[in-house]
C-alpha positions in Angstrom: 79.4 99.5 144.9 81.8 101.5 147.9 84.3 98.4 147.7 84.0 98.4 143.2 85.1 102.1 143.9 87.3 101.4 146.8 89.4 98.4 144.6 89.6 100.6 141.5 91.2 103.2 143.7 93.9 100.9 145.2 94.6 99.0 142.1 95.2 102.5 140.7 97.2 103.9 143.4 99.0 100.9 143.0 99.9 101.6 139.3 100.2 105.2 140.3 103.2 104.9 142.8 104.9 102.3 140.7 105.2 104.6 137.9 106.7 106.9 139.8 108.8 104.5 141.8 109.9 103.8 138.2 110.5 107.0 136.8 112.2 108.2 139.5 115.1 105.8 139.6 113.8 102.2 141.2 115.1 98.9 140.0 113.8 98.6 136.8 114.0 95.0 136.7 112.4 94.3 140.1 109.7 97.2 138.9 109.2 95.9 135.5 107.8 92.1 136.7 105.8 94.5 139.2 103.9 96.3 137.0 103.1 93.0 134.6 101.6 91.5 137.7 99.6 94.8 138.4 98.4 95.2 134.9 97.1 91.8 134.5 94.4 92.8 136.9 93.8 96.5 136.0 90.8 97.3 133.5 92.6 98.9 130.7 90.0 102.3 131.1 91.8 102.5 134.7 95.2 102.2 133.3 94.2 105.3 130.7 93.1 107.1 133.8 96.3 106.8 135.8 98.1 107.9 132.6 96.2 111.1 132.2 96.3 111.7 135.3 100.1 111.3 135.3 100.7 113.9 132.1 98.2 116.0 133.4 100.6 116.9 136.2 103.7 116.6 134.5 104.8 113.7 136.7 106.2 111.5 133.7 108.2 112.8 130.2 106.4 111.5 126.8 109.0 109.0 126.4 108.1 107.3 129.5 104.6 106.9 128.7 105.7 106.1 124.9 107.9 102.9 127.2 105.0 102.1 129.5 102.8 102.2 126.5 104.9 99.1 125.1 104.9 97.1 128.6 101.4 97.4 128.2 100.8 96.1 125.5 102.7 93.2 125.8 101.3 92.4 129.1 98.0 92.6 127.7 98.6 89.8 124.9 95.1 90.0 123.9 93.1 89.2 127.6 91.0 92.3 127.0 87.4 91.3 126.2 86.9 93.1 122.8 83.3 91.8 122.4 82.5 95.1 122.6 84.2 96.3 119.8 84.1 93.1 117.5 80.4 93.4 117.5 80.2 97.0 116.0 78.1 97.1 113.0 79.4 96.7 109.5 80.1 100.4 107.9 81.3 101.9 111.6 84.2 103.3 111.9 85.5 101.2 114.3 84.2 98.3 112.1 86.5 99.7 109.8 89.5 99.9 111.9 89.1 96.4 112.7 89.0 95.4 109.1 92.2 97.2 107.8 94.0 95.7 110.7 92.7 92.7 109.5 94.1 93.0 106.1 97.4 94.5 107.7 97.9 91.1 109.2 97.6 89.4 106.4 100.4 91.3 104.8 102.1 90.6 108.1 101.8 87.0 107.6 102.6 87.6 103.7 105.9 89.2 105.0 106.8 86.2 107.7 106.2 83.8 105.1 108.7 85.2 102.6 110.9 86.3 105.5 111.2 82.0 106.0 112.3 81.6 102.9 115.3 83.9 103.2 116.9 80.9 105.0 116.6 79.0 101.4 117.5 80.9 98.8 120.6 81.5 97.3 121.6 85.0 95.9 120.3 84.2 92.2 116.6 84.4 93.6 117.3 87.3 95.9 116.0 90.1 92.9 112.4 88.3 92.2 111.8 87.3 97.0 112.9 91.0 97.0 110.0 93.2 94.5 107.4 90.5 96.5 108.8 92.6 99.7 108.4 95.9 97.8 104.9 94.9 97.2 104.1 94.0 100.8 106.0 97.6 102.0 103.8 99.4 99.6 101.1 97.7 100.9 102.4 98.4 104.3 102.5 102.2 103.8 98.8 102.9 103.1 98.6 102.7 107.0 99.5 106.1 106.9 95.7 107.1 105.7 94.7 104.4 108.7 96.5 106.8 110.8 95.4 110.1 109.8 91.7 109.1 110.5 92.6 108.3 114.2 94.7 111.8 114.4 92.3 113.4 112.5 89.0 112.6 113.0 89.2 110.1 116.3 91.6 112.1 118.7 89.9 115.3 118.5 86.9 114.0 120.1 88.6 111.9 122.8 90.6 115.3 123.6 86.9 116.9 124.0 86.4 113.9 126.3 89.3 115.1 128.4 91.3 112.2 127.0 94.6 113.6 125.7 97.4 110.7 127.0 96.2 107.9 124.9 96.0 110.3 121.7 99.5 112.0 122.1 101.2 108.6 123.2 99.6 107.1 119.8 100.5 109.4 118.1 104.0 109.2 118.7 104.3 105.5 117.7 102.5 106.4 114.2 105.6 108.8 114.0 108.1 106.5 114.8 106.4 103.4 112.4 106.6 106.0 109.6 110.4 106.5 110.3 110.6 102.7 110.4 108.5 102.6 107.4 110.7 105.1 105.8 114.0 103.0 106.3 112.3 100.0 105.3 111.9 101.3 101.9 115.3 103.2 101.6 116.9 99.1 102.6 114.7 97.6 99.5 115.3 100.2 97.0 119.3 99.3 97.6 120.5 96.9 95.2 120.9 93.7 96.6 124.5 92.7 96.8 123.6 89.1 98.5 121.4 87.2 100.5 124.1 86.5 103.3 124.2 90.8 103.6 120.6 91.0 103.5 120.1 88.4 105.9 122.6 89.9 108.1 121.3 94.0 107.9 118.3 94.3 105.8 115.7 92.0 107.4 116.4 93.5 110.7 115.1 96.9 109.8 112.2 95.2 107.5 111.2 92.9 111.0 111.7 96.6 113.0 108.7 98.3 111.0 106.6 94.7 110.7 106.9 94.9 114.8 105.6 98.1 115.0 103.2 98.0 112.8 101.8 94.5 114.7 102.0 96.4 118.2 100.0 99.3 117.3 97.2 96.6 115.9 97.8 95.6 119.4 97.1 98.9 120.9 94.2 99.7 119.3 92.4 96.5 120.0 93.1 96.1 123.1 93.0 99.8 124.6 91.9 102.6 121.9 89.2 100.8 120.2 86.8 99.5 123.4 88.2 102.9 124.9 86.4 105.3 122.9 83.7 103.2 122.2 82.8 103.1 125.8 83.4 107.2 125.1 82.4 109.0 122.2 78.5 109.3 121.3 76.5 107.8 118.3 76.7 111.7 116.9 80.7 111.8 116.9 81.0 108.3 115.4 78.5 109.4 112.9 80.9 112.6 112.1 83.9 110.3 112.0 81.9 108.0 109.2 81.4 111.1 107.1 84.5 112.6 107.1 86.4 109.4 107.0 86.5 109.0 103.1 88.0 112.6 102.9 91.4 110.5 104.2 90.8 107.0 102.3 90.8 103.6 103.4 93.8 101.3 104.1 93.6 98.2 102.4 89.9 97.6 102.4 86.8 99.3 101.1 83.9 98.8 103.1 81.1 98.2 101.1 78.2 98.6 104.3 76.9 102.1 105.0 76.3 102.8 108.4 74.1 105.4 110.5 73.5 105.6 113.9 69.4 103.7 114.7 67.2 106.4 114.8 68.8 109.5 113.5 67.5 110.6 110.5 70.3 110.7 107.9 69.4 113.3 105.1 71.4 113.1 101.8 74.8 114.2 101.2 74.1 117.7 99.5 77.3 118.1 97.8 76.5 120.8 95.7 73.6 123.5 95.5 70.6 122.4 93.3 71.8 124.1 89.8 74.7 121.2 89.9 78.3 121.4 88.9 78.5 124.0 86.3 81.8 124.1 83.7 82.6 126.5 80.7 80.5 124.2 78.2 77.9 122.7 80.2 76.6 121.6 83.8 75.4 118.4 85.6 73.8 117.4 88.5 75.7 115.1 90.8 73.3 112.2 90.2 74.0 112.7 86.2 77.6 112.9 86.9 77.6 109.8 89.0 75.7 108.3 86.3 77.6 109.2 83.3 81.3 108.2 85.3 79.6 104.8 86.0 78.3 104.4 81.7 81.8 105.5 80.2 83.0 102.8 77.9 86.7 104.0 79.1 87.9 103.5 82.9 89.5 107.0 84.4 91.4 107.5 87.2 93.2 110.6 88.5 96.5 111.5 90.2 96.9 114.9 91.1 100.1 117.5 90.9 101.0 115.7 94.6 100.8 112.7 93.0 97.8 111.2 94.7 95.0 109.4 93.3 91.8 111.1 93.6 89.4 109.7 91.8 88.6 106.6 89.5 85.4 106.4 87.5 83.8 102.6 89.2 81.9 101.2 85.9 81.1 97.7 86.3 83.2 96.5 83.8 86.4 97.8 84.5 89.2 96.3 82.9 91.7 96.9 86.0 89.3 96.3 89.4 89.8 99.5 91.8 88.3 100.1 95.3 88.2 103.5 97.7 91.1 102.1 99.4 93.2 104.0 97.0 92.2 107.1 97.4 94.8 108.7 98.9 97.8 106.9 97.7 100.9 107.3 96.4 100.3 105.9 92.9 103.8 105.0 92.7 102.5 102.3 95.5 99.8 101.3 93.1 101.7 99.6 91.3 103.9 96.6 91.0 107.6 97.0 92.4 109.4 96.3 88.8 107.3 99.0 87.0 107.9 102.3 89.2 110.3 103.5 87.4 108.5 103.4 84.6 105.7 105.3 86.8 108.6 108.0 88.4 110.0 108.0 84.5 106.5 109.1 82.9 105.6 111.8 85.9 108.8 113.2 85.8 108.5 113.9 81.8 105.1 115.2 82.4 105.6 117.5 85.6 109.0 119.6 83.3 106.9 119.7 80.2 109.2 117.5 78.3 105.8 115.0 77.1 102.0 115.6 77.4 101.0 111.3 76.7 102.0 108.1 77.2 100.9 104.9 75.8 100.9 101.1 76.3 98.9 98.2 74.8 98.4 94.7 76.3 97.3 91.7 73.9 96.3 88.4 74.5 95.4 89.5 78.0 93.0 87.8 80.4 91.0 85.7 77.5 93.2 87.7 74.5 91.7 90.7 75.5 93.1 93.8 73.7 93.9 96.3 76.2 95.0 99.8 75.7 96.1 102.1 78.8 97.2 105.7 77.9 98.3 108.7 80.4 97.8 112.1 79.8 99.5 115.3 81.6 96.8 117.2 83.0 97.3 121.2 82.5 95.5 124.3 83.6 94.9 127.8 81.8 98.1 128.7 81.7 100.1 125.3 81.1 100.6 124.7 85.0 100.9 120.9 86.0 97.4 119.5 87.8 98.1 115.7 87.5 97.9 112.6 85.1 94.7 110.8 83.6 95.0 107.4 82.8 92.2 106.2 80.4 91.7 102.5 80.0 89.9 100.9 77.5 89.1 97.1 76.3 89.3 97.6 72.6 89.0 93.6 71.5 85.9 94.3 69.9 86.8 97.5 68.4 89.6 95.8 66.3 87.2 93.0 64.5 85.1 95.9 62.9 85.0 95.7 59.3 83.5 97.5 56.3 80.9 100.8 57.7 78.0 100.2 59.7 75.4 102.7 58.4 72.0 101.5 60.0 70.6 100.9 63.6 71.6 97.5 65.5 70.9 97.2 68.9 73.1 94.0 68.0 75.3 92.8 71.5 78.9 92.1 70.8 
């Protein structure tokens, strides 16, 4: 055990004094190809400990860690054993993690595989290559609720673990993928003059924010992830869980629950026993669940920020919806070629100038007859709270004939 403690201490004196060699003024080359031989045989919890111990005393600036943050990543190129974290159970929040990166990398390889066939096209087909890159930005932005959990709800407790360098370090690189993210969008919502131009200045910015994006999956795997597993206690991951749906999912809804073995997990009490009371009525939350899930109509809810909060989940919806919206934009839940239609209709509502808008599909998935209409929603004294959209399959509704007069249970 003295030479396991003796060997950790070395290897992180050795990281130690490089840093520093580094930061104050050393042949960066020479010290660079140092440090990648020294890290490929440094336990990444080590690594985390020389860099607290480092901002703790003020020895390096931010942007120095943000640097060595990057070398380490690269260097690590997966050769962490993540068992440890891959075998989480379904429903944990690191389980989570794992499976919106997952779904971030296939949008990553959605993005590379359109990005290939940039070499091809000719400027004709540059409109329709660029709305399937809109998409896959939109897509790309609901990491922003993936990153809010970890500054939220993860960092605080690794700070009450006396962890602060990985948490302040990550959180500058969210910053700067939102800023990448930002610019990303602000290329694609340019008109596209040609495909030589975009080649030439566009796809550089899009491949800046992909790169990010991909490193931080990187980061979190290989050092944040097995990191606070190994530190935070079956209680904080189980206050994580239930505050995580406050922030919504990215790209994925887990459909697992999860509680720590052997704590007994009372029910969510939402609200006190006499339910949810309104001017004309009240419920109780399981009649409310119930009723949401029995509307013939599907709902869902953007509020004055324009974010979705809530969509009723009916088995038969006519458009599917999962958690992972919650949260969103809902201009990014939607297809690139329609959003103006979307920043058209919330504009009229939010001045006043219309209270409803309507659209009818037919001949739709099995000439289905499909009507979606949005309505401004408006408080007490006409104040803007946010759009309803209410969605309804009315195929059957347009074959009725004559009056119908007597009972039939009758299935149409």
């Amino acid at each position: 055990m003295s030479e396991y403690i003796n060997n950790s201490a070395k290897r992180k004196e050795q990281l130690r004094n490089l840093l520093l060699e580094l930061h104050n003024g050393g042949n960066p080359a020479l010290l660079r190809r140092h440090l990648i031989v020294a890290l490929k045989n440094i336990p990444y919890n080590e690594v985390v400990e020389v860099e607290q111990e480092l901002i703790n005393s003020n020895a390096l600036t931010e942007e120095e860690i943000l640097n060595f943050c990057d070398l380490h990543t690269a260097v690590l190129d997966g050769s962490i054993d993540l068992q440890g974290a891959k075998g989480v159970p379904a429903g944990h929040p690191v389980d989570t993690f794992l499976q919106e990166n997952l779904a971030l990398r296939q949008e990553i390889e959605a993005y590379e595989a359109i990005k290939k066939k940039f070499m091809e096209i000719n400027d004709l087909q540059l409109a329709d290559y660029l709305l399937q890159l809109r998409r896959i930005f939109n897509n790309f932005s609901d990491i922003d609720k993936h990153y809010k959990r970890k500054e939220y709800l993860l960092f605080p407790f690794l700070e009450k673990h006396q962890i602060t360098g990985p948490p302040k370090v990550m959180w500058g690189k969210h910053d700067e993928t939102r800023e990448m993210l930002k610019r990303a969008h602000e290329v694609l919502s340019l008109p596209g003059s040609s495909v030589d131009t975009f080649r030439a200045t566009g796809l550089a910015v899009l491949d800046a924010a992909v790169e990010m994006i991909a490193g931080m999956i990187k980061k979190e795997e290989d050092i944040l992830l097995p990191m606070s597993l190994d530190t935070l206690t079956e209680d904080e991951w189980f206050r994580i869980y239930k505050e995580t749906p406050e922030f919504g999912f990215c790209l994925y809804d887990p459909k697992e629950e999860w509680h720590p073995q052997g704590m007994n997990v009372e029910k969510q009490a939402y609200v006190e026993s006499e339910g949810i009371r309104l001017s004309s009525g009240n419920f109780s939350m399981d009649e409310l669940e119930a009723l949401f899930l029995h509307l013939p109509i599907d709902l869902t809810f953007v509020d004055k920020e324009d974010k979705v909060r809530f969509f009723s989940h009916s088995p038969n919806r006519v458009f599917e919806r999962n958690r992972s919206i919650i949260g969103r934009d809902v201009r990014m839940c939607h297809p690139p070629g329609s959003v103006h239609v979307v920043e058209q209709i919330l504009k009229d509502f939010k001045s006043g100038k219309e209270n409803k808008a309507m659209f009818w599909i037919s001949e739709f998935q099995k000439e289905r007859f499909i009507v979606i209409a949005y309505y401004a929603v408006r408080g007490n004294e006409g104040e803007y709270l946010g759009v309803l959209e209410v969605t309804q399959d009315i195929t059957d509704l347009r074959k009725l004939e004559g009056s119908q007069r007597l009972l039939s249970y009758e299935q149409k």
